[in-house]
N, CA and C atoms as a LAMMPS dump frame, in Angstrom:
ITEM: TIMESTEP
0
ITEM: NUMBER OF ATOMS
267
ITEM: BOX BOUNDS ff ff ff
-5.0000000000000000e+02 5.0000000000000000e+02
-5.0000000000000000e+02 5.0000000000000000e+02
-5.0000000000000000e+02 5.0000000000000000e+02
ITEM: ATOMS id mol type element x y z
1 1 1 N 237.978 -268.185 202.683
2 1 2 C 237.619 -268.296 201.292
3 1 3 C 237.156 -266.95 200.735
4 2 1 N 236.468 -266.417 201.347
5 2 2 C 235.991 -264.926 200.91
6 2 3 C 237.131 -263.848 200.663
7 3 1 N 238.25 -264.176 201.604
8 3 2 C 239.153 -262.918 202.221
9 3 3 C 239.906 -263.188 200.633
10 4 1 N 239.901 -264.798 199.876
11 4 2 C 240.816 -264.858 199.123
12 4 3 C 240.042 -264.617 197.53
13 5 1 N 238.98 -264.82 197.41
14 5 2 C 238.217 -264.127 196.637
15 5 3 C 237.9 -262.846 196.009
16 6 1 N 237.815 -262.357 197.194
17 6 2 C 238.098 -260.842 197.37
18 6 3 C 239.575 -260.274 196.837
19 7 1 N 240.62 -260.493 197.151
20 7 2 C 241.942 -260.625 196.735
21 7 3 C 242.096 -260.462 195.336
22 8 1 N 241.614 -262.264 194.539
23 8 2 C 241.544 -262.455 193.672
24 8 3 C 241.268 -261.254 192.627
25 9 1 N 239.666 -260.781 193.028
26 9 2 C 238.842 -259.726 192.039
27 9 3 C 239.775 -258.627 192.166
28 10 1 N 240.139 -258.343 193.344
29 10 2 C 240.826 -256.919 193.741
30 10 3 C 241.97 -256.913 193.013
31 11 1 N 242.816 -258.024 192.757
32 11 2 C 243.718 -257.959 191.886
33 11 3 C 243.642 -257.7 190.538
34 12 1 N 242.501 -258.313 189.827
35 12 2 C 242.273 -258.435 188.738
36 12 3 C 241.906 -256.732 188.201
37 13 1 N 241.475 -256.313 188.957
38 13 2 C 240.513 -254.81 189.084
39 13 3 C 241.865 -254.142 189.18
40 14 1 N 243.174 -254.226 189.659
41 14 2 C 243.717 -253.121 190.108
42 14 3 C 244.847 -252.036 188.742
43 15 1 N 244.07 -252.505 187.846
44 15 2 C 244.56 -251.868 186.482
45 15 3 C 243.835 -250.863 186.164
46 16 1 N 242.754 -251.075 186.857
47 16 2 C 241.96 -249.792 186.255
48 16 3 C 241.495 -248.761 187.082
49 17 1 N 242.002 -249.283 188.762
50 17 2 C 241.992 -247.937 189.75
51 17 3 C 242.424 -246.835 189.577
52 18 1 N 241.67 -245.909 189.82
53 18 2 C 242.335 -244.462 189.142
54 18 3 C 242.11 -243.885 188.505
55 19 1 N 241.086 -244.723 187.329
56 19 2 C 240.788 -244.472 186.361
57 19 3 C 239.703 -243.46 186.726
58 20 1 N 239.002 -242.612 185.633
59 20 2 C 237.551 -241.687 185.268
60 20 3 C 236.726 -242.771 185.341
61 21 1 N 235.511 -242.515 186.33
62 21 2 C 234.309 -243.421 186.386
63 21 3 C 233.871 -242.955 185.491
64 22 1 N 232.57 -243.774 185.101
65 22 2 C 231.362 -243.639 184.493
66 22 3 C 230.509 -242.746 184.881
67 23 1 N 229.459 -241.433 184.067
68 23 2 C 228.899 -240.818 184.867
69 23 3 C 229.002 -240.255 186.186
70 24 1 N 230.248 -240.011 186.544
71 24 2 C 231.137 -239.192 187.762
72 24 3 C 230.406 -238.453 188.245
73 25 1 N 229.627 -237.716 187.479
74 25 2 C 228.852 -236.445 187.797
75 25 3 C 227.235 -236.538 188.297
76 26 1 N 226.806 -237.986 188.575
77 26 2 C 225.63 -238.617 189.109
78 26 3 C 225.441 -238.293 190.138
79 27 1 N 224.76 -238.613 191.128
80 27 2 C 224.717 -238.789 192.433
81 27 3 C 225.071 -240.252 193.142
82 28 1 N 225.233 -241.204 192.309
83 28 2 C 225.523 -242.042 192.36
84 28 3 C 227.098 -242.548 192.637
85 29 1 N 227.691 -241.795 191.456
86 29 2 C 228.715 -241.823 191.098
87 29 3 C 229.554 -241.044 192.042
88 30 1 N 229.201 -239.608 192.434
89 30 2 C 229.687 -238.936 193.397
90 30 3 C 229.84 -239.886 194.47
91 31 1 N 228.28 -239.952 194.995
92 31 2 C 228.565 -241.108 196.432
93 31 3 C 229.861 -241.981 196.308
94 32 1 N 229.465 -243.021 194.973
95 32 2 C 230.772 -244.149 194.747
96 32 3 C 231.913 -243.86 195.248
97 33 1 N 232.29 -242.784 194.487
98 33 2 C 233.926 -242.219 194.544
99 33 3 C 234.369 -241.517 195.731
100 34 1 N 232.876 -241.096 196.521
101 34 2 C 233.386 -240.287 198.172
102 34 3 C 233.662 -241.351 199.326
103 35 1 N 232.516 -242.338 199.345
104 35 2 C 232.486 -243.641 200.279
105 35 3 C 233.54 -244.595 199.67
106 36 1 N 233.826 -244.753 198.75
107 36 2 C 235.011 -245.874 198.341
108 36 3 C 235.836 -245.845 198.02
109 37 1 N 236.369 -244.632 198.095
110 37 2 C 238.048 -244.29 198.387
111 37 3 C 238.516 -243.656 199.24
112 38 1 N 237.258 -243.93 200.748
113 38 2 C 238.351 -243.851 201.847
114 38 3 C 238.904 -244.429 202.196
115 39 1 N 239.072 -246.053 202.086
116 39 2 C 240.062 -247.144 202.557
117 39 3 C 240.453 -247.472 201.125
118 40 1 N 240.535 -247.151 199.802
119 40 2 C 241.317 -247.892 198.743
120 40 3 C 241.18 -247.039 197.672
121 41 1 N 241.98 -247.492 196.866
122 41 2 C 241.69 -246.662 195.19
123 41 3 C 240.382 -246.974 194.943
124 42 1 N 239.913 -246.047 193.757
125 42 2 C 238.547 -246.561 193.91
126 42 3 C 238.963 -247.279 192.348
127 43 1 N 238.041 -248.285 192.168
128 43 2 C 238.012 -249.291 191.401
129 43 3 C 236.9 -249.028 190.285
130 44 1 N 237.531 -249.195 188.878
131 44 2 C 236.266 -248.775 187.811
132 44 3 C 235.044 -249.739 187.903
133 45 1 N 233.726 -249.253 187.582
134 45 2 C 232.823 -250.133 188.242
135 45 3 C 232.922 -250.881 186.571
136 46 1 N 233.143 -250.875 186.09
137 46 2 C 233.273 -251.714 184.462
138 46 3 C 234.125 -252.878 185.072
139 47 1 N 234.887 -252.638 185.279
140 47 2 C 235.398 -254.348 185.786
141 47 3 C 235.286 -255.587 186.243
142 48 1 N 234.191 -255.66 186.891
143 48 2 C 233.369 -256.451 186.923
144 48 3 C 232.098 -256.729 186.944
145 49 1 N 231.448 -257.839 187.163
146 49 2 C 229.743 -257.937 186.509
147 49 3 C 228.828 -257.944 188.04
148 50 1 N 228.117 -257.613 187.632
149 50 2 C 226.843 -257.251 188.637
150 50 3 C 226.814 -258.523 189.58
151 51 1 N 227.418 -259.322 189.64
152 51 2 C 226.914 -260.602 190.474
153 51 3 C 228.348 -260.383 191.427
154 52 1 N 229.808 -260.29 190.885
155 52 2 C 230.704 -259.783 191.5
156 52 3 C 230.661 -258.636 192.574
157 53 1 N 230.064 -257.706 192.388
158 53 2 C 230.003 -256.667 192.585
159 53 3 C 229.034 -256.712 194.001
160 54 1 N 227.951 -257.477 193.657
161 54 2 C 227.039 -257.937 195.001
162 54 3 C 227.78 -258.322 195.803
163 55 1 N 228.849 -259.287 195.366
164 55 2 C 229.9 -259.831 196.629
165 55 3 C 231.119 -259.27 197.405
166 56 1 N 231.228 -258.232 196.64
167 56 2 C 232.393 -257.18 196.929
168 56 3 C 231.086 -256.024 197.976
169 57 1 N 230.19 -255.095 197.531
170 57 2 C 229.689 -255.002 198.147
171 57 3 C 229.361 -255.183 199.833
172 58 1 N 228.763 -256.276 199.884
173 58 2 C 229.282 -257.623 201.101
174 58 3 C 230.455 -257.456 202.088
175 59 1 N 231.479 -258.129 201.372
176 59 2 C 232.923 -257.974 201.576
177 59 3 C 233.02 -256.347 202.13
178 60 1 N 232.696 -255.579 201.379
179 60 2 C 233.281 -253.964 202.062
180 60 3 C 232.175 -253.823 203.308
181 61 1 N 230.955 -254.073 203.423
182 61 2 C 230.11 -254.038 204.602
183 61 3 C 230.885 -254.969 205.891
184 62 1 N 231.242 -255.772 205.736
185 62 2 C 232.167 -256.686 206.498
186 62 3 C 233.532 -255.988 206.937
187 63 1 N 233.783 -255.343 205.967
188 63 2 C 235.526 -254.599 206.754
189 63 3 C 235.13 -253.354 207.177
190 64 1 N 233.751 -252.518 207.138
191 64 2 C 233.755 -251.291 207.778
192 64 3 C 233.343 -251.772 209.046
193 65 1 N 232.79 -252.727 209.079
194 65 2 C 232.428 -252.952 210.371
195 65 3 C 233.795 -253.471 211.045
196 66 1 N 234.674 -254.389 210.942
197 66 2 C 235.511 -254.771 211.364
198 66 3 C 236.514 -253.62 211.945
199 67 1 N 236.392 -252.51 211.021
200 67 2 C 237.475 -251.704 211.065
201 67 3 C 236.843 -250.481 211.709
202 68 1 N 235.395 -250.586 212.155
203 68 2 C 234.526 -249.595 212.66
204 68 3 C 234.507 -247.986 211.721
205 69 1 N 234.878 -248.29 210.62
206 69 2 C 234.643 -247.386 209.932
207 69 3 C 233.339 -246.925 209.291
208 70 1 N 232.289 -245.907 209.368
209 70 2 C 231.241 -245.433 209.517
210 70 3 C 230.809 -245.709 208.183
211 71 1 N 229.568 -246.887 208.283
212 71 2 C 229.048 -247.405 206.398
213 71 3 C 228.113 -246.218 206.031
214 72 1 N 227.898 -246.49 204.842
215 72 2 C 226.792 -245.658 204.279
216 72 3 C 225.881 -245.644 204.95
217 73 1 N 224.508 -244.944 205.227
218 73 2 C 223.492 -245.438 205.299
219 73 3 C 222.383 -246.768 204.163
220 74 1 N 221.289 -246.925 204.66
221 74 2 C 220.936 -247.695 203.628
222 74 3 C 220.689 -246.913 202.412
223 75 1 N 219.901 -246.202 202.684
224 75 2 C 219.802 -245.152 200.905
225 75 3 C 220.742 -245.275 200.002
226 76 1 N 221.951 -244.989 200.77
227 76 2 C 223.404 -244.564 200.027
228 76 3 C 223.926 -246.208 199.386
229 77 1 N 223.923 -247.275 200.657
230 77 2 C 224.186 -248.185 199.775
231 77 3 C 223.154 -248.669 198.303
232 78 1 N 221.902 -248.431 198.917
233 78 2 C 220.854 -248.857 197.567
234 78 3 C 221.809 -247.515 195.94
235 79 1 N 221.828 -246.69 196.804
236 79 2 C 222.068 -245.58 195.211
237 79 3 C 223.817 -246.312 195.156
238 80 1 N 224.609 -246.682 196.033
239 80 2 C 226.05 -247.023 195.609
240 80 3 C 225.791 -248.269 194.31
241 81 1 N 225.156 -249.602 195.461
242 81 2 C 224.574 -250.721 194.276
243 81 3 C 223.835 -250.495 193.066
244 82 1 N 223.05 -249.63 193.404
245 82 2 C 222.335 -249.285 191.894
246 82 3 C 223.164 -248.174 190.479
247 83 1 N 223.937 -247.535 191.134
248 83 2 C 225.469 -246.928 190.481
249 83 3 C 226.374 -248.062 189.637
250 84 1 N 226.708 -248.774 190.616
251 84 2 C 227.606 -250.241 190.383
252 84 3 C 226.73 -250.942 189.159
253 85 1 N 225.651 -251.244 189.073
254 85 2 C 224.702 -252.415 188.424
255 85 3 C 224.311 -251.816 187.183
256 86 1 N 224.161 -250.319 187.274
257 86 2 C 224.29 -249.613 185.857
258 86 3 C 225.084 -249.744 185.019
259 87 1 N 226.281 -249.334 185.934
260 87 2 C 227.733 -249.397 184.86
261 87 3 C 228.441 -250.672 185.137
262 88 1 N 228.28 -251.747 185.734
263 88 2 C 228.88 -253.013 185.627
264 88 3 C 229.333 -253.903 184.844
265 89 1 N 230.351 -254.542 184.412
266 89 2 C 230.518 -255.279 183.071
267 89 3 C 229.198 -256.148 182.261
């Protein structure tokens, strides 16, 4: 159910990968765009709403581990989520 959820949003989102983030030039924003487009386009954080975003979040903590790919630390995720929740739909 998650894997297809995930899907779902990711689809819906994939119009605006590519796009110029928000505040790019943050520290926030930097992080965003360095940690989340090593496995995918990175996805405008406007696309979806802060409650989405908690679950995607989630979801990507779940496939770095799966895929043993090296997560943020915690700091980095608190400044990634708090990046995301700023600029969120």
């Amino acid at each position: 159910m998650k894997t297809l959820m995930m899907i779902v949003l990711l689809s819906v989102a994939s119009p605006a990968w590519g796009m110029d983030i928000p505040d790019a030039d943050s520290a926030g924003g930097k992080l965003f765009a360095q940690k989340c487009s090593v496995c995918h386009a990175l996805p405008s954080p406007r696309r979806l709403n802060w409650m989405y975003w908690q679950h995607i979040l989630g979801l990507m903590k779940e496939r770095m581990d799966e895929r043993g790919v090296p997560e943020p630390s915690r700091k980095e995720w608190k400044l990634i989520a708090s990046y995301l929740k700023a600029h969120a739909r």
